[in-house]
Structure formats: structure tokens, C-alpha cells
VMD Tcl script that draws the C-alpha trace (Angstrom):
set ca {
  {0.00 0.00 0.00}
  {3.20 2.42 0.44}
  {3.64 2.03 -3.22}
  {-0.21 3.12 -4.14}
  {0.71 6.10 -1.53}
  {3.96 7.63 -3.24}
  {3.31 11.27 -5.24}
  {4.47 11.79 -8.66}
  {3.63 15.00 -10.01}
  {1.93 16.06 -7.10}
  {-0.81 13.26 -7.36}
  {-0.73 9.76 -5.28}
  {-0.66 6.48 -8.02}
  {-3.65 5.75 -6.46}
  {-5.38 8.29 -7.95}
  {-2.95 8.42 -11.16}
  {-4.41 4.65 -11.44}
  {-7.78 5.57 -10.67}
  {-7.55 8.73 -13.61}
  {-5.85 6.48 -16.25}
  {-8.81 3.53 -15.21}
  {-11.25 5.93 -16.03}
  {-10.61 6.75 -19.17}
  {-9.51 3.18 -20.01}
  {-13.22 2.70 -18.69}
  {-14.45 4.90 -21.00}
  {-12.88 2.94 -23.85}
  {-14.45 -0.10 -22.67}
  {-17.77 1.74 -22.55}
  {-17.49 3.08 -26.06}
  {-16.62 -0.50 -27.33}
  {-19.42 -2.02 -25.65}
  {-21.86 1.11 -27.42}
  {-20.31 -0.31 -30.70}
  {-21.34 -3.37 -30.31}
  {-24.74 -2.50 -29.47}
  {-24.98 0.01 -32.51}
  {-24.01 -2.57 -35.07}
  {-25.48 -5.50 -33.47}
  {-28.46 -4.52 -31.43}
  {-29.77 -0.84 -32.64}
  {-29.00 -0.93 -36.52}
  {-30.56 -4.19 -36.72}
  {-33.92 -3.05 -34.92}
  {-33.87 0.21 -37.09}
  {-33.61 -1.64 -40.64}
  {-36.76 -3.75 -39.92}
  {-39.13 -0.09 -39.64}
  {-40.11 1.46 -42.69}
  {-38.97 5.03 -42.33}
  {-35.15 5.25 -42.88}
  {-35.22 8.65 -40.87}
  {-34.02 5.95 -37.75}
  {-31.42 4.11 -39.91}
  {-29.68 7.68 -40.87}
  {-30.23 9.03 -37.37}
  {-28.34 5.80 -35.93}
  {-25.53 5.98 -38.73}
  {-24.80 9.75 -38.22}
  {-25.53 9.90 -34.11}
  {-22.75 6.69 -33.13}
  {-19.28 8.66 -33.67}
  {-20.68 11.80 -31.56}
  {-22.14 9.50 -29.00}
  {-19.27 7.58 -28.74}
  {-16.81 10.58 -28.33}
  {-19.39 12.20 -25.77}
  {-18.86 9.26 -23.64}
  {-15.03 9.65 -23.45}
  {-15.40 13.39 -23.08}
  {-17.12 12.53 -20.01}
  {-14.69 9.72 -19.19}
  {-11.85 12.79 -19.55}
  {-13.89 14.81 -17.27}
  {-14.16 12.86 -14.82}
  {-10.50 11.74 -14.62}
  {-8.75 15.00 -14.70}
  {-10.83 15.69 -11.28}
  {-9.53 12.79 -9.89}
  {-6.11 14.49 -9.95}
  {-4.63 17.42 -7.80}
  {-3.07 20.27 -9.71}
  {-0.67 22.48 -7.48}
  {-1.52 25.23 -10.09}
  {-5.06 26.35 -10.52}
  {-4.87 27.62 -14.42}
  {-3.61 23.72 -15.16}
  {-6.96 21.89 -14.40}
  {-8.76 25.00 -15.60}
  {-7.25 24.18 -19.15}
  {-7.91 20.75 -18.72}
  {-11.43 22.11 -18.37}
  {-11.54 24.34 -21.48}
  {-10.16 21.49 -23.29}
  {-12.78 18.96 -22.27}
  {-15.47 22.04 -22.64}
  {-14.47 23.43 -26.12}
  {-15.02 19.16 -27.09}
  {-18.07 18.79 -25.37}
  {-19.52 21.62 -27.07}
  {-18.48 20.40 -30.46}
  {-19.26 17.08 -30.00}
  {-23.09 18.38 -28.96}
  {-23.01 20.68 -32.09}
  {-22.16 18.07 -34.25}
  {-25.35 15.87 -32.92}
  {-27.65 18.42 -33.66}
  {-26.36 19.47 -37.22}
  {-26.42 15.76 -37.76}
  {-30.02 15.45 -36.88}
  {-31.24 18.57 -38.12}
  {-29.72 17.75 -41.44}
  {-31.25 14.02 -41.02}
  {-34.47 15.39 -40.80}
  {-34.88 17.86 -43.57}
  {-33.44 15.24 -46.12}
  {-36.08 12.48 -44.94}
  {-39.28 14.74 -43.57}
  {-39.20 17.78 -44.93}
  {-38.06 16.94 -48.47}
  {-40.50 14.28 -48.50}
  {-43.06 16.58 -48.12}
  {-41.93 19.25 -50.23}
  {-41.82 16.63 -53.05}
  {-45.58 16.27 -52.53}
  {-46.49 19.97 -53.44}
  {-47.43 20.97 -56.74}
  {-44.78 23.92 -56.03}
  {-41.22 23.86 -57.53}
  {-40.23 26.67 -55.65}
  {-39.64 24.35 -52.24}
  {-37.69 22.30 -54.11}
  {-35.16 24.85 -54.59}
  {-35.33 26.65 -51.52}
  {-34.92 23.91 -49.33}
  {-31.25 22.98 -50.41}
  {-30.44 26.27 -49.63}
  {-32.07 26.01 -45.92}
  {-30.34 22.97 -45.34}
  {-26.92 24.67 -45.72}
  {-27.91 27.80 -44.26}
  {-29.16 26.14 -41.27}
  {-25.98 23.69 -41.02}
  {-23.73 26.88 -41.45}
  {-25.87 28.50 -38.48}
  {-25.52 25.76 -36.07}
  {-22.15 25.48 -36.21}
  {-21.26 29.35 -36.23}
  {-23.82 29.64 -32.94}
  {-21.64 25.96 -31.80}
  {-18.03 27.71 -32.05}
  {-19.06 31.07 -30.62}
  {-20.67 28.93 -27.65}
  {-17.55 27.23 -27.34}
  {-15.30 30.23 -27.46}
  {-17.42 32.01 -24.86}
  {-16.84 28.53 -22.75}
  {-12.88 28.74 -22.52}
  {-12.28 32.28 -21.96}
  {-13.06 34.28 -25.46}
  {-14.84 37.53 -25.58}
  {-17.29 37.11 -27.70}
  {-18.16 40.55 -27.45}
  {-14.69 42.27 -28.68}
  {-14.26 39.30 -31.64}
  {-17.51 41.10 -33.16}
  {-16.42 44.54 -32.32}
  {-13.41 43.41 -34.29}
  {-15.07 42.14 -37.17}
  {-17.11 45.13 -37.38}
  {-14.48 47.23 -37.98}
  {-12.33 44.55 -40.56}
  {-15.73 44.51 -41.86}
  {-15.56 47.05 -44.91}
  {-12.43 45.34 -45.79}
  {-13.74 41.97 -45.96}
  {-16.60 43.16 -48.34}
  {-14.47 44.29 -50.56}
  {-12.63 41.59 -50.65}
  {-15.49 39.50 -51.24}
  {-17.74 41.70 -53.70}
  {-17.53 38.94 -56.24}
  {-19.21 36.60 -53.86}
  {-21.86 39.01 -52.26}
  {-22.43 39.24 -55.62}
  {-23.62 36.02 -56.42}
  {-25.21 35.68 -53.45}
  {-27.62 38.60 -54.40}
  {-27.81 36.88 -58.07}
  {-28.82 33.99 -56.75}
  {-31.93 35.56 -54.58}
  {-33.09 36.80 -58.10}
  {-32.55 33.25 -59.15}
  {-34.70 32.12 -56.54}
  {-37.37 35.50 -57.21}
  {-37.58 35.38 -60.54}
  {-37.55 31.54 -61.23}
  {-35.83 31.49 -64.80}
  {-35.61 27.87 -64.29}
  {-36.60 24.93 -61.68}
  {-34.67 21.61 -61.36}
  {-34.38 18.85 -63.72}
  {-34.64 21.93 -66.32}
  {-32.61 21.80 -69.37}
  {-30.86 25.14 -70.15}
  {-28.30 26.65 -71.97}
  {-26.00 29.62 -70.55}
  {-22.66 31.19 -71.44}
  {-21.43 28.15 -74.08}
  {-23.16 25.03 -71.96}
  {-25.96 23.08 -72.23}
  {-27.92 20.82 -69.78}
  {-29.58 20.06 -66.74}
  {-30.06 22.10 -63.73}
  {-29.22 19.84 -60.75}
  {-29.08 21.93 -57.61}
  {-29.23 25.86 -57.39}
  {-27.30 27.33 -54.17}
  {-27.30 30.91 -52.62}
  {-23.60 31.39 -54.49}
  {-23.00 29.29 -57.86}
  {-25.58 26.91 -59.36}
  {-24.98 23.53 -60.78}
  {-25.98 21.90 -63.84}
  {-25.16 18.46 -65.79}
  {-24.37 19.00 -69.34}
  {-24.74 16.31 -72.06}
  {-21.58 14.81 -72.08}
  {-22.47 13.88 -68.58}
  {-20.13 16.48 -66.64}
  {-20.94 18.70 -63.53}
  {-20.57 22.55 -64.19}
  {-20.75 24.74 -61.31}
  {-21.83 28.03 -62.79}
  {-21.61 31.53 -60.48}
  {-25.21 32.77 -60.20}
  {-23.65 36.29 -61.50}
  {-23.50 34.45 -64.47}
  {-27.42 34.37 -64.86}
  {-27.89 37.93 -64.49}
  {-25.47 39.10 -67.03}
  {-26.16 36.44 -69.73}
  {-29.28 35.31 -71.25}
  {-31.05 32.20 -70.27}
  {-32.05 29.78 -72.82}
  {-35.17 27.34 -70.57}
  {-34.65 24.32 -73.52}
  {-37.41 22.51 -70.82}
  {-40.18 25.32 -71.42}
  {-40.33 25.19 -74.90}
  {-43.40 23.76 -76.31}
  {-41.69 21.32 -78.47}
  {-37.90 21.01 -79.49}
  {-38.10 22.22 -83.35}
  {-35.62 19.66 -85.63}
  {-34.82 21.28 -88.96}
  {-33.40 19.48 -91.83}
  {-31.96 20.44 -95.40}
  {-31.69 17.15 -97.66}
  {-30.38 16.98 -100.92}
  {-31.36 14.64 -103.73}
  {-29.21 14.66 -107.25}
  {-30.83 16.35 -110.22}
  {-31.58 13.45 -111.92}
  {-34.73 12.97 -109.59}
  {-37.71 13.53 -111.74}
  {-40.70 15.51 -110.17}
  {-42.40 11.66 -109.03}
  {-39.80 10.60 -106.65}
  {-39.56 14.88 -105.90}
  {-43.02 14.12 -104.43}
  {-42.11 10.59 -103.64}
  {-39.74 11.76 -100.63}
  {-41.99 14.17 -99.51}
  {-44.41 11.45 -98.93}
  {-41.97 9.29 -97.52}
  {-41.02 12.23 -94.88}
  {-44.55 13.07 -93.97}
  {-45.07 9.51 -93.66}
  {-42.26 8.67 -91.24}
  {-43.49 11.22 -88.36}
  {-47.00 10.99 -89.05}
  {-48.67 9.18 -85.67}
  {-45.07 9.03 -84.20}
  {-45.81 9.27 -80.05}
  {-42.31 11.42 -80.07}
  {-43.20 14.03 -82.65}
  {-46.11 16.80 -82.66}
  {-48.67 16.72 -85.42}
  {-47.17 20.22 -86.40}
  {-44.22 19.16 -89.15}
  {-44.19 19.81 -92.89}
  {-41.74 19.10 -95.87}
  {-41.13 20.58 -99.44}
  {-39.03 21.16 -102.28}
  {-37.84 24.90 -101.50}
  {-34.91 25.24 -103.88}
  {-32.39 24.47 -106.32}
  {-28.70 24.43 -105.07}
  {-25.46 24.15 -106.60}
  {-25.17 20.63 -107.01}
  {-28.90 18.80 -105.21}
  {-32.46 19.35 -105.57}
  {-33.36 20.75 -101.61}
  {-36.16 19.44 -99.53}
  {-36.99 21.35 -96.18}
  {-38.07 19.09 -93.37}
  {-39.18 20.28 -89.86}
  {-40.74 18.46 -87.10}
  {-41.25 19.47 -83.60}
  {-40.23 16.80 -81.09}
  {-42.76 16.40 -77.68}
  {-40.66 17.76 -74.20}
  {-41.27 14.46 -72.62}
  {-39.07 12.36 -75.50}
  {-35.62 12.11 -75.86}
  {-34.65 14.36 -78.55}
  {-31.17 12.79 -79.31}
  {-33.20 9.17 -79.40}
  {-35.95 10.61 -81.50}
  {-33.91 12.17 -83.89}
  {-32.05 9.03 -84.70}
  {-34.97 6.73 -85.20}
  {-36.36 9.21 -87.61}
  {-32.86 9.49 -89.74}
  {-32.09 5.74 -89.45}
  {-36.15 5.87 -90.97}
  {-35.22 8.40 -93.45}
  {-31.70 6.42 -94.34}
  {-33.69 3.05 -95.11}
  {-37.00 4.43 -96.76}
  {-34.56 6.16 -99.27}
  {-32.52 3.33 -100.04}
  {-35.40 1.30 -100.70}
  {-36.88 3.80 -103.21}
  {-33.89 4.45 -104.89}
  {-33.25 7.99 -104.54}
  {-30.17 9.38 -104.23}
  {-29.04 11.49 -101.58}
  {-26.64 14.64 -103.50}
  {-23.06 15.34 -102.67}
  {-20.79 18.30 -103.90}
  {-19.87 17.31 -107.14}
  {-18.64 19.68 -110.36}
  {-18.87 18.72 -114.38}
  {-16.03 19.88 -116.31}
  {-17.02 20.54 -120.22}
  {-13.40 20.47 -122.00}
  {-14.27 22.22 -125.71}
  {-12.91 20.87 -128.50}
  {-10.71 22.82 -130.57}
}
mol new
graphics top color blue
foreach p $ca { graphics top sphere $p radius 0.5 }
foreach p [lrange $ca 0 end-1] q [lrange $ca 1 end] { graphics top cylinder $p $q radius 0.2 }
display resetview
């Protein structure tokens, strides 16, 4: 017992043992909750329907975890005597600054669980498209707000003054804006995004050289999936100084084609292809009833038909287009007339 009773560093190993136990405890006890998570808790939460409990459980078992060894650190720093007060009051800040990061963290987690699987849900339900792009930019507001109100709480905890960080910001404050005109800029372009509604998601559009589909709009740049399958992030300034082509609310996507047959097509198979257009997109789902075709000229080396159709908004217009050219390509060929290529007749006179 003289051994248990001998000071190092001003504490017994008595209570240097009973400090280290603690927190060697608290491992124990964290091992233990991650058993029960994985074994016990995530199987009960995959049998229930909703899969708000099955995100809740997958985001909430880190932060639960590391609140339980917080705790275990609390409780074994006052175990030990510090000669000098501001040593265990550091030890204090420490395990407060963690604490309060560890608790912000749990409710960003579960704030953020439940707008993706409650309120989305239910935005989803409303005829309104406008919910659907405000509430991305709530989510990240609200995350951003949490954790700003988390680290000023924790600050305030361990000594800061709150009060003169603020007075200081105020005054760096004209700097900073100037600094960062471009992106109070697109923070105001995207409110007009959001006001005037040029375009909702899953919209098609076309701006400054690229072309396709709006996936998520934020309060600073906007993001949209072109054709070839790539993610553009776009600055909302963008939208206010360029026009805005909405592909999505056109009526119909108009399809315009110039084909040439060779000038030895008689006026029968003239009218023959015309026919055979009409034909093709006549009581085609894909295509409008609106769509015409006639001989409107002679060119330089082909006899020129002008074809337009108007392909519906709900059909592919890549996939559309194809079948009808493919159609086009094999009615032809079967009929025998000849599609016209740049060609030139020399006459050589005879001397």
C-alpha cells in the first residue's frame, strides 16, 4: 500500500491509477456502445419502414461515442490534484471546447437528417417547384448556423470575448466586403434566381457556351449536368449578365433538316420523298402533329427538300432524332433515290 501512496507530479498512483482507469473505462464503454450500434440498434432500425431511424443511428454513433469519453476525460482529470489552478482549468476548457463540439455536431447531424427524410418528402408532394429549390439552400444555411452559434458557444466557454471578436469584425468589416464583392455578388444573383424563377430543377438550359440540366441551385454558384455527362458549377452572376435559354419550357424542341437529292430525280420521286417524310413522323408518339416538308430550292449541285418536325418535351430528342434518320436512311434506299453530294462537271471544248 506504500507504493499506491507515493506522489508523482503532485498526485498519489492511487489516484494516477484511478484517472488512467477511467478513461480506459471509458474505452471499454465506447466498445461495448459499438457493439450495441451494429449488433443490437442498426438491426432493430432496418426492420421499420422510415429510414429517418437508420440515418439518425448511422450519423448519431461517432458523436455519442466521443461524448462518452469526453465525459470519461472529465471525470479523470478531477480525480487528480493540480498544485496550479490555471492547469486543471485548461484541462477544463479542453474537455469544454469538445463537449460543445461534439453536442453541435449531434444536432447538425439530426437537423440535417431530418430535412433530407421529412421535410423533403413533403416538399416533393407539393405541386410547387419553388420548395424544391429553396430547401437545399435552408439545409446549408441552417448547417452553417448551427455550427457558427456551436463555435461562438464554445469560445465564450474557454475564456473568449465574444463581445470584442464582433467589435473586431465590425471594424475589418468594410475590408472583408471588398474583398469578397464577387461573392456578395452572387449571393444577391442567386436571390433573383430564386425571385424570378428562370428555371426549376431537372430543367434543361443553356447559358454562357453550356448546355444541360439544372441539378441543384445554391445561394452562391448553381450547378448543372451537361450532355456529355459532366458537372458545371456556374456563379449565379452568371445568370444575371447572360441570357437564359429554358430548352425545358419550350413547347416542343423544333428539328430542322436540309436534304439533298441529285438532279436526276424527276418531279415523281420529288413528291415521292416528300411522302416518304410526312409519312415517317405521321402518328409518331415522339413528334407533334405540327411538321411539314417541301421542295424549297435548287442548289449548286442537289435538288433541296426542307423538313421540320417538332419533337414532344417528354421524349428524348437525341433518341428521336435518330430513329427518324435511321427511318429516313432506309425508306430512301429502298426507293432508290439518291441522296446529292458536292460534285462539279467539267465541259473540256474541242478545238
Amino acid at each position: 500500500m506504500e507504493f499506491l501512496d507515493q506522489t508523482f507530479f503532485g498526485n498519489s498512483v492511487l489516484n494516477w491509477a484511478i484517472a488512467i482507469g477511467v478513461i480506459l473505462g471509458s474505452f471499454l464503454v465506447v466498445k461495448v456502445l459499438y457493439w450495441i450500434f451494429s449488433k443490437v440498434i442498426k438491426k432493430a432500425t432496418a426492420k421499420t419502414k422510415t429510414k429517418l431511424d437508420d440515418e439518425l443511428v448511422e450519423k448519431l454513433e461517432k458523436p455519442i461515442m466521443y461524448f462518452v469519453f469526453i465525459l470519461g476525460y472529465w471525470f479523470a482529470i478531477h480525480f487528480l490534484d493540480f498544485p496550479e489552478g490555471d492547469i486543471l482549468s485548461n484541462l477544463e476548457k479542453v474537455a469544454y471546447l469538445a463537449l460543445t463540439i461534439n453536442i453541435t455536431s449531434i444536432i447538425s447531424k439530426v437537423a440535417d437528417a431530418l430535412i433530407v427524410h421529412v421535410v423533403l418528402p413533403l416538399s416533393e408532394k407539393t405541386e410547387s417547384e419553388f420548395d424544391d429549390q429553396l430547401i437545399p439552400v435552408i439545409r446549408k444555411f441552417l448547417k452553417a448556423l448551427i455550427w457558427s452559434l456551436g463555435i461562438i458557444i464554445g469560445l465564450d466557454n474557454i475564456g473568449f470575448d465574444i463581445t470584442a471578436m464582433i467589435a473586431g469584425l465590425g471594424i475589418g468589416g468594410l475590408a472583408l466586403a471588398l474583398a469578397a464583392q464577387d461573392s456578395v455578388k452572387n449571393i444577391f444573383a442567386g436571390i433573383m434566381i430564386f425571385l424570378d424563377k428562370p428555371f426549376k430543377l431537372k430543367d434543361r438550359i443553356q447559358i454562357d457556351g453550356f448546355d444541360g440540366t439544372v441539378e441543384e441551385v445554391g445561394i452562391r454558384s448553381t450547378r448543372i449536368r451537361t450532355l456529355e455527362g459532366r458537372i458545371v458549377t456556374i456563379p449565379n452572376c452568371t445568370f444575371t449578365d447572360n441570357s437564359v435559354i429554358n430548352v425545358t419550357s419550350q413547347p416542343a424542341l423544333k428539328v430542322k433538316l436540309n436534304l439533298g437529292l441529285t438532279y436526276d430525280t424527276n418531279e415523281d420521286d420529288m413528291q415521292k420523298a416528300i411522302n416518304i417524310l410526312e409519312d415517317i413522323v405521321k402518328g409518331n408518339d415522339a413528334i407533334t402533329d405540327d411538321f411539314a416538308a417541301g421542295f424549297n430550292g435548287f442548289g449548286d449541285f442537289s435538288l433541296n427538300i426542307l423538313f421540320i418536325y417538332y419533337v414532344r418535351p417528354e421524349s428524348h430528342w437525341l433518341d428521336t432524332q435518330t430513329i427518324v434518320n435511321k427511318e429516313i436512311l432506309k425508306r430512301f434506299n429502298l426507293e432508290k433515290l439518291d441522296f446529292a453530294f458536292p460534285t462539279q462537271t467539267i465541259l473540256k471544248k474541242e478545238l
